[in-house]
C-alpha positions in Angstrom: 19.6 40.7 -35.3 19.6 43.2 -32.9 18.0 46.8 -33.7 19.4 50.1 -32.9 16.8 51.9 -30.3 16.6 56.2 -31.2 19.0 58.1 -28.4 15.9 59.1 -26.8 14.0 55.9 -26.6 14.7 55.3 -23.1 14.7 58.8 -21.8 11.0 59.0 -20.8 11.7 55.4 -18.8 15.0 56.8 -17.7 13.5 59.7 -16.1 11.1 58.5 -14.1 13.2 55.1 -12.9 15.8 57.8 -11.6 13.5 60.6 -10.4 15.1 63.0 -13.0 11.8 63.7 -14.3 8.0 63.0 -14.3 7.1 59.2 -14.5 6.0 57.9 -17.7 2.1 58.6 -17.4 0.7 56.1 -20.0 -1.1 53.3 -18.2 -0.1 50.1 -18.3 -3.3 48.3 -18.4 -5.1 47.7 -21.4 -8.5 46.2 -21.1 -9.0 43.3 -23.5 -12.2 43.8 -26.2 -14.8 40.4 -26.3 -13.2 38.4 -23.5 -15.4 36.0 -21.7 -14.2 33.4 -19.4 -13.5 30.5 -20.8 -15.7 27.6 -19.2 -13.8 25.3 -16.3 -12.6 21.9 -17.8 -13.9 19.4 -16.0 -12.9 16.0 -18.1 -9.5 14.7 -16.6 -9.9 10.9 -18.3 -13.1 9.2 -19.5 -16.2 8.6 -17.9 -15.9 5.7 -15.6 -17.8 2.3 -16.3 -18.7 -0.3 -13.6 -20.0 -3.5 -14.2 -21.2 -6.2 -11.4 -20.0 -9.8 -12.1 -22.6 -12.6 -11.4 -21.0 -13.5 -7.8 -21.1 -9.9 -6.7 -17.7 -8.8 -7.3 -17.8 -4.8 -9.2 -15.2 -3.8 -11.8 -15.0 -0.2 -11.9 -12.4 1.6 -14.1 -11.6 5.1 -16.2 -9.2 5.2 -18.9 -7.2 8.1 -19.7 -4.6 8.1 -22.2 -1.0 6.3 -20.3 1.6 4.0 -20.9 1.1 3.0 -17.3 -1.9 1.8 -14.6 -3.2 1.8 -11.1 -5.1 -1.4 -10.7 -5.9 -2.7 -7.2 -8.8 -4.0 -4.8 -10.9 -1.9 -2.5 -12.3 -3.7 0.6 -15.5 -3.3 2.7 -13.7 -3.7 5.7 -10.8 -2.5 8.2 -10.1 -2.2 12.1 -13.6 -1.3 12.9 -14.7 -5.3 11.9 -11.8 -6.4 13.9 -12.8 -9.5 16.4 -9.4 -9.4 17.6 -7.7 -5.7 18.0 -4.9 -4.8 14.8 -6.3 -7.7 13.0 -6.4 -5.4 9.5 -3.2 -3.8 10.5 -1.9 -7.1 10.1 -3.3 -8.1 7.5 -2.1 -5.0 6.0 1.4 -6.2 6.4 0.9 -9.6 5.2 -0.1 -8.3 1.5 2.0 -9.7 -1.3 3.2 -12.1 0.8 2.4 -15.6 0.3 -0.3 -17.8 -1.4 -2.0 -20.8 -1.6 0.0 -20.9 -5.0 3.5 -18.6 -4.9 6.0 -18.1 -2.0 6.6 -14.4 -0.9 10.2 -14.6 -3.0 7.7 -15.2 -5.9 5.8 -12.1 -5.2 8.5 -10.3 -5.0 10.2 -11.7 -8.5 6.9 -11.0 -10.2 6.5 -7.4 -9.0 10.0 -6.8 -10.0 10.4 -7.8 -13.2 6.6 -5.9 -13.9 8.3 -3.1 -12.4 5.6 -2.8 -10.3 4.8 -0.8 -7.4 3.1 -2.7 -4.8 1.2 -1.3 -1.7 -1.4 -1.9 0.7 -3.2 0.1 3.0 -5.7 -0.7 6.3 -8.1 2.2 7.7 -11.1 2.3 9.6 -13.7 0.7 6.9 -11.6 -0.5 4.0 -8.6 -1.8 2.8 -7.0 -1.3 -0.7 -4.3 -3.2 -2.3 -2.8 -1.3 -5.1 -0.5 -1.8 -8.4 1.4 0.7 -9.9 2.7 -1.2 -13.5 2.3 -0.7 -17.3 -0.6 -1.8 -18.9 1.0 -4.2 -20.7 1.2 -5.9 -17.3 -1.8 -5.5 -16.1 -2.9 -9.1 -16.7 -0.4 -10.9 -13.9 -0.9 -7.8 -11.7 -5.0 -8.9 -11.6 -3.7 -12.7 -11.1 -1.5 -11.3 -8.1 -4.3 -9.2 -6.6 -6.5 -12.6 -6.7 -3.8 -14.4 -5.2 -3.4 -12.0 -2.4 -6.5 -10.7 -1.7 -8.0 -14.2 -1.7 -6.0 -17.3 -1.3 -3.6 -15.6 1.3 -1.0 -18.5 2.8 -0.7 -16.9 6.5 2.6 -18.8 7.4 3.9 -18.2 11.0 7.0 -16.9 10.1 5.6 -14.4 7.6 3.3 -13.1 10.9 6.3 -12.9 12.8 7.9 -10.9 10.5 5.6 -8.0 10.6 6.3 -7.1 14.2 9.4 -5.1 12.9 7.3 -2.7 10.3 4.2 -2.6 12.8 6.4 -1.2 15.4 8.0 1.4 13.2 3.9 2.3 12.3 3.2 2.7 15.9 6.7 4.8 16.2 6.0 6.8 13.3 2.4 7.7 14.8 3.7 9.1 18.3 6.3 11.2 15.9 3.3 12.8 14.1 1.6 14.7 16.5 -1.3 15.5 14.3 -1.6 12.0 13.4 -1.5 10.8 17.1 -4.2 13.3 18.0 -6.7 12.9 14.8 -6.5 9.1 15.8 -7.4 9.8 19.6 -10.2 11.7 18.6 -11.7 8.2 17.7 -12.1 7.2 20.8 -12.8 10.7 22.8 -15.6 10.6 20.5 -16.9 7.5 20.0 -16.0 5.8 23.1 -12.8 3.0 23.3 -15.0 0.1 22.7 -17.2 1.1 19.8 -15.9 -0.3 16.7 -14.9 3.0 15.5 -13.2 3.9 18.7 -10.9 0.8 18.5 -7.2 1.4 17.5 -6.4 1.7 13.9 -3.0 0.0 14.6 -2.0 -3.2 16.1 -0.2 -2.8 19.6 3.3 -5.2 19.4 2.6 -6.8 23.0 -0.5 -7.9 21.4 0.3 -9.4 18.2 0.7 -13.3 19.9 -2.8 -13.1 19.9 -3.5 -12.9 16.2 -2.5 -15.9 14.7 -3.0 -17.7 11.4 -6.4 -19.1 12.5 -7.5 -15.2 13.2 -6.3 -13.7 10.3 -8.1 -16.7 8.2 -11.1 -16.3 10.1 -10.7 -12.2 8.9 -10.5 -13.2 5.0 -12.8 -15.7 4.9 -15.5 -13.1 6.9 -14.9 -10.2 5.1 -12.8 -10.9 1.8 -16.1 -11.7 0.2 -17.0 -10.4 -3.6 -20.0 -8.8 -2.6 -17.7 -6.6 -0.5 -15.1 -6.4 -2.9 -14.5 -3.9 -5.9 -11.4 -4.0 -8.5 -11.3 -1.1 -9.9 -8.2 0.8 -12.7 -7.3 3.7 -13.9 -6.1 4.4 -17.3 -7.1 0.5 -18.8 -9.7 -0.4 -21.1 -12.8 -1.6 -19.0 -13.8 -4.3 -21.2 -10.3 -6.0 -20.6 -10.3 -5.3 -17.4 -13.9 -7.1 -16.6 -12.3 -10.2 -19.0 -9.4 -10.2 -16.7 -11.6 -9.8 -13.2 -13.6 -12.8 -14.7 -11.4 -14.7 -14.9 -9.0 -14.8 -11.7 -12.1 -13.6 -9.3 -15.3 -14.8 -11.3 -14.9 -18.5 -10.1 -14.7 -17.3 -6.3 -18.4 -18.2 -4.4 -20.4 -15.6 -3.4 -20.9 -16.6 0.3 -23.4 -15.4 2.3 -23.4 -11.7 3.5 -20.4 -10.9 6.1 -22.0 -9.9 9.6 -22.1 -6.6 10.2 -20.2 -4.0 12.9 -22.5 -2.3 15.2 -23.6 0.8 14.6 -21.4 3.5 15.9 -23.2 6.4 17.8 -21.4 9.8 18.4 -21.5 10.4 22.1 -18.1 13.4 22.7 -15.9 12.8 25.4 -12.2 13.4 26.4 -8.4 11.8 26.1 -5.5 13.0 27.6 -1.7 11.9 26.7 0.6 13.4 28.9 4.7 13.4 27.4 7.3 16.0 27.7 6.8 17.7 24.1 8.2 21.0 23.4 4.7 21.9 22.3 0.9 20.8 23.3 -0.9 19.4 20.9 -4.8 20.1 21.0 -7.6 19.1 19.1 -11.9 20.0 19.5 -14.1 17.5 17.5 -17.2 17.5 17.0 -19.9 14.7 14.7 -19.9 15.6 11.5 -21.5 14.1 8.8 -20.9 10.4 6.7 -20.0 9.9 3.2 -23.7 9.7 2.1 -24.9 12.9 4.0 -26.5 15.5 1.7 -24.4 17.7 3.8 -21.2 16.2 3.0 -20.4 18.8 0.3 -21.5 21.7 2.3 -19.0 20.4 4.9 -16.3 19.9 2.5 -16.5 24.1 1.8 -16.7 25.1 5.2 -13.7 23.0 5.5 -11.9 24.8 2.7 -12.9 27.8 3.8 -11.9 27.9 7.7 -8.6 25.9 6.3 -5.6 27.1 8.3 -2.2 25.5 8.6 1.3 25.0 10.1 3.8 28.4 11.0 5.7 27.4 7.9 3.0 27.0 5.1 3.5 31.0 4.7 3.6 31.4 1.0 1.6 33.1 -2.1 -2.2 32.5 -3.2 -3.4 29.0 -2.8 -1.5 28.2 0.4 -4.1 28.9 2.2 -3.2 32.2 3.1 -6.9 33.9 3.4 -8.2 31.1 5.1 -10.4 31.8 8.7 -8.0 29.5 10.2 -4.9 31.2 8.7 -5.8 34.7 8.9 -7.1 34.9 12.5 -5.1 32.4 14.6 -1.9 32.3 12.6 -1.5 35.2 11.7 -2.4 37.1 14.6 -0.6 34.8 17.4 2.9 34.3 16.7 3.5 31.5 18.8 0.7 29.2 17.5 2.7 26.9 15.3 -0.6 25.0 13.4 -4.3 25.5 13.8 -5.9 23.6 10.8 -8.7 22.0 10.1 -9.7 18.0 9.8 -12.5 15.7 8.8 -12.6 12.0 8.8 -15.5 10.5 6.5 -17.1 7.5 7.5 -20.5 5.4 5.9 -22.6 6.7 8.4 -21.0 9.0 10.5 -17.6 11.9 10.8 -15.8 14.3 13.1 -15.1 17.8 12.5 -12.7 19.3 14.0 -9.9 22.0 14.4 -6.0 20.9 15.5 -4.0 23.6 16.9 -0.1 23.3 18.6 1.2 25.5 20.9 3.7 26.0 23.8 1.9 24.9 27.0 1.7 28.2 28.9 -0.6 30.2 26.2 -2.7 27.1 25.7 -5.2 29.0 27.2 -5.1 31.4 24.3 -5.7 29.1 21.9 -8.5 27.1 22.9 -10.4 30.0 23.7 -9.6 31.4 19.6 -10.3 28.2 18.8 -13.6 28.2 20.0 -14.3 31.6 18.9 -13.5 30.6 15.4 -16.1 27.4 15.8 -18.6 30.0 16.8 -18.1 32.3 14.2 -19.1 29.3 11.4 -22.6 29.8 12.9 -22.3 33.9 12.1 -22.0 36.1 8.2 -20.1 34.3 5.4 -19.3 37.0 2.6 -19.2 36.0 -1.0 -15.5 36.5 -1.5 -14.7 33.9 1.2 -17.8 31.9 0.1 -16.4 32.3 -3.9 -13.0 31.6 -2.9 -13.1 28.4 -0.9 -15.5 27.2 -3.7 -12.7 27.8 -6.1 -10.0 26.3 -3.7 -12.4 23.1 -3.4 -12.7 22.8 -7.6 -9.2 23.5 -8.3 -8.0 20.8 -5.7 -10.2 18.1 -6.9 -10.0 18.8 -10.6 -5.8 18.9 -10.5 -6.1 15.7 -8.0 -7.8 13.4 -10.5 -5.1 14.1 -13.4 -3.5 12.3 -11.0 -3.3 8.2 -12.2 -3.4 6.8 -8.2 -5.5 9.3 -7.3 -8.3 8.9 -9.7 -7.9 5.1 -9.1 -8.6 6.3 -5.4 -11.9 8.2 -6.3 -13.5 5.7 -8.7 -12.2 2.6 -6.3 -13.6 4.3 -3.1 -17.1 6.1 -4.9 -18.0 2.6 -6.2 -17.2 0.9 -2.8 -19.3 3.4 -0.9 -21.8 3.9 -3.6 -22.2 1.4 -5.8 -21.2 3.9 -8.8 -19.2 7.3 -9.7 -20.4 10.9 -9.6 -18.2 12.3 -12.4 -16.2 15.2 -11.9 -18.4 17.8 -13.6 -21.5 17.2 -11.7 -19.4 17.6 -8.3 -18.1 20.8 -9.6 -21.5 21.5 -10.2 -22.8 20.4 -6.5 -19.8 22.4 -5.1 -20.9 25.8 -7.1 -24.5 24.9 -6.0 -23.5 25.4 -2.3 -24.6 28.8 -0.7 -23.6 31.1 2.7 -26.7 29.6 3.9 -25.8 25.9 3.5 -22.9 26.6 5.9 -24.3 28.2 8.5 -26.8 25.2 8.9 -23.7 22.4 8.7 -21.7 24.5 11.2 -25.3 24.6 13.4 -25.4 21.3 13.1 -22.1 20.4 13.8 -21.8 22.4 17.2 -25.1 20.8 18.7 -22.8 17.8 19.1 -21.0 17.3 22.7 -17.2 18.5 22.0 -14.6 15.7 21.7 -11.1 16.8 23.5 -7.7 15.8 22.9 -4.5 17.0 24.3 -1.2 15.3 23.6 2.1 16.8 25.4 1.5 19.7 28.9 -2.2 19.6 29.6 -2.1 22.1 32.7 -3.0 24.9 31.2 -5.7 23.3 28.5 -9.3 24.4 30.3 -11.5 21.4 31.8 -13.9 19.6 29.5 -16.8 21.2 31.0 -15.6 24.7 30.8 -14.7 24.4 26.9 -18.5 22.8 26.7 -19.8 25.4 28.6 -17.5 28.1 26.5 -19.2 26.4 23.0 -22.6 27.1 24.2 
């Protein structure tokens, strides 16, 4: 029912909207009486539980209220455990294939009428092989996972087969600029023959040298329980451990799986010439492992200097007041990314700061580049301090209501750690972290010897020694 406004109910408004009068001077803004903040919810699913079964193997898992689950198995292991180079990219590729007990067209039957998603992934120091299913299927996606994971059949063909889908990895990589460049920074910084400097991916040319007998040798080494963790999110745990009893309980737990070398940070350089439009450029540096007490520090500086691509222009929480952002992006016009990246590792990372460019004002950049590394070391004002504390909170509480990725964070906290740090205390440990705390992980990250890499036109990108000596 509508009701009939006064005739002069709108003149005040109509005045000033049409400059016939004086604006309407009432404010707007009316301050709200006994407000207080409410507190930042910090529970996204239920505490998660992890129990040890007698031959080593963990069960970790947080339920949270969903028709559906992410179950899967995290590895202790990847490329840098490698005897023979792409052996876990392959190995990646032969998941849900098949076993000592069903043929791949079973694997594929079962998934499907689960209506399962099934994946598996091969990085540096794990693997994980993942089910996305309803809970109500959770049983035979355990049974798969143990059939997979453990009993793996290896045939020839099945090898053969996963030339095609490593190639188009490989393909995909030099398509990715930032992907190419974050994985030569392995090996500008770590050296080409340290475990950690060895390719992630498996070169085709190569793959007649990893046969059945080296991928056995792989599973048999490493695929051990004690290295192992199944881990669920949004299933009951005691179910979970009844299920992981009883399709991995009866596997042995072997002796301990021999261990890669230690991988020492030692900076160096790798150039990739190709006729890009753009030159792709990236300065590492060592930064800290997953069990540093500097790893949260880190994480914050890393919100905080942040950055991005020429089209991630947009409203507050793009990352539009980021160092990164403001000062390179904003203020060259023909930058078209400068961001910031961090790989994790157990005892060991790399910091560092990607930037694109066309080739003639490469000069530019690197030289704002480094002036932005320097600047780390310099004053930190609470507003950027409180802001990229917020960024950091808001990104990993809205992650975790996330099914796969809280399966991600309990799987790969219990495989580093050997339990969870629940949500609220890392909110807490993030709040905890002061101007002064960055300052010494930013010192400590730029005593390291720079790591270069430049993808594309590397004329006009300075020598090694003169960015070194610039960083000083």
């Amino acid at each position: 029912m509508l009701r009939k406004l006064p005739r002069n109910a709108l003149a005040p408004l109509s005045r000033g909207m049409w400059g016939a009068g004086e604006p309407v001077a009432e404010s707007l803004i009316v301050p709200l009486a006994d407000y207080s903040e409410p507190p930042v919810p910090t529970m996204t699913s239920a505490a998660a539980k992890v129990t040890t079964l007698p031959n080593g193997l963990k069960v970790a898992s947080c339920d949270m209220v969903s028709p559906a689950t992410t179950v899967g198995v995290y590895v202790d292991t990847g490329s840098k455990y490698d005897a023979v180079p792409g052996t876990a990219h392959v190995m990646q590729h032969m998941a849900f294939k098949s076993s000592a007990s069903k043929s791949q067209f079973m694997m594929v039957r079962d998934a499907e009428r689960m209506g399962a998603g099934v994946s598996c992934m091969a990085a540096r120091e794990n693997m994980v092989y993942q089910v996305d299913t309803l809970a109500s299927s959770v049983p035979e996606a355990v049974a798969m996972l143990a059939e997979t994971t453990t009993s793996p059949k290896l045939v020839p063909w099945e090898i053969e087969d996963c030339a095609g889908a490593i190639a188009a990895d490989v393909a995909d990589m030099q398509a990715n600029h930032m992907a190419l460049v974050q994985e030569l920074m392995h090996p500008a910084a770590y050296g080409a023959s340290a475990p950690l400097g060895a390719p992630l991916l498996a070169k085709p040319a190569a793959l007649s040298s990893i046969d059945g007998g080296v991928l056995g040798a792989f599973v048999s080494e490493q695929f051990v329980p004690s290295k192992m963790v199944l881990a669920a999110a949004g299933y009951d745990h005691d179910e979970l451990v009844a299920l992981a009893t009883k399709s991995f309980g009866s596997l042995p737990s072997g002796g301990a799986a021999a261990a890669a070398s230690a991988d020492k940070y030692v900076g160096g350089e790798v150039r990739l010439m190709q006729e890009e439009p753009l030159t792709h450029f990236a300065l590492g540096f060592e930064g800290v492992g997953w069990k540093s007490d500097a790893l949260v520090p880190l994480c914050v500086l890393n919100t905080l200097m942040g950055g991005g691509t020429s089209f991630s222009a947009g409203g507050p929480g793009k990352g539009m007041y980021t160092r990164l952002y403001q000062n390179i992006l904003n203020r060259f016009p023909y930058v078209q990314a400068a961001s910031v990246f961090n790989a994790f590792y157990n005892d060991t990372g790399v910091f560092g700061i990607y930037g694109a460019a066309p080739a003639s004002e490469m000069g530019s950049l690197v030289s704002a580049t480094i002036d932005e590394l320097k600047k780390m070391k310099g004053e930190i004002t609470d507003v950027e301090l409180a802001r990229a504390k917020n960024q950091l909170k808001a990104s990993l509480l809205m992650n975790l209501e996330s099914r796969p990725v809280l399966f991600e964070d309990v799987g790969r906290q219990v495989l580093t750690y050997g339990a969870r740090t629940e949500p609220a205390a890392l909110v807490a440990q993030i709040e905890a972290v002061t101007a002064a705390d960055l300052k010494k992980v930013a010192t400590g990250v730029l005593k390291s010897a720079p790591s270069v890499v430049v993808v594309g036109d590397s004329t006009a990108v300075p020598r090694y020694d003169l960015i070194a000596k610039a960083l000083a």
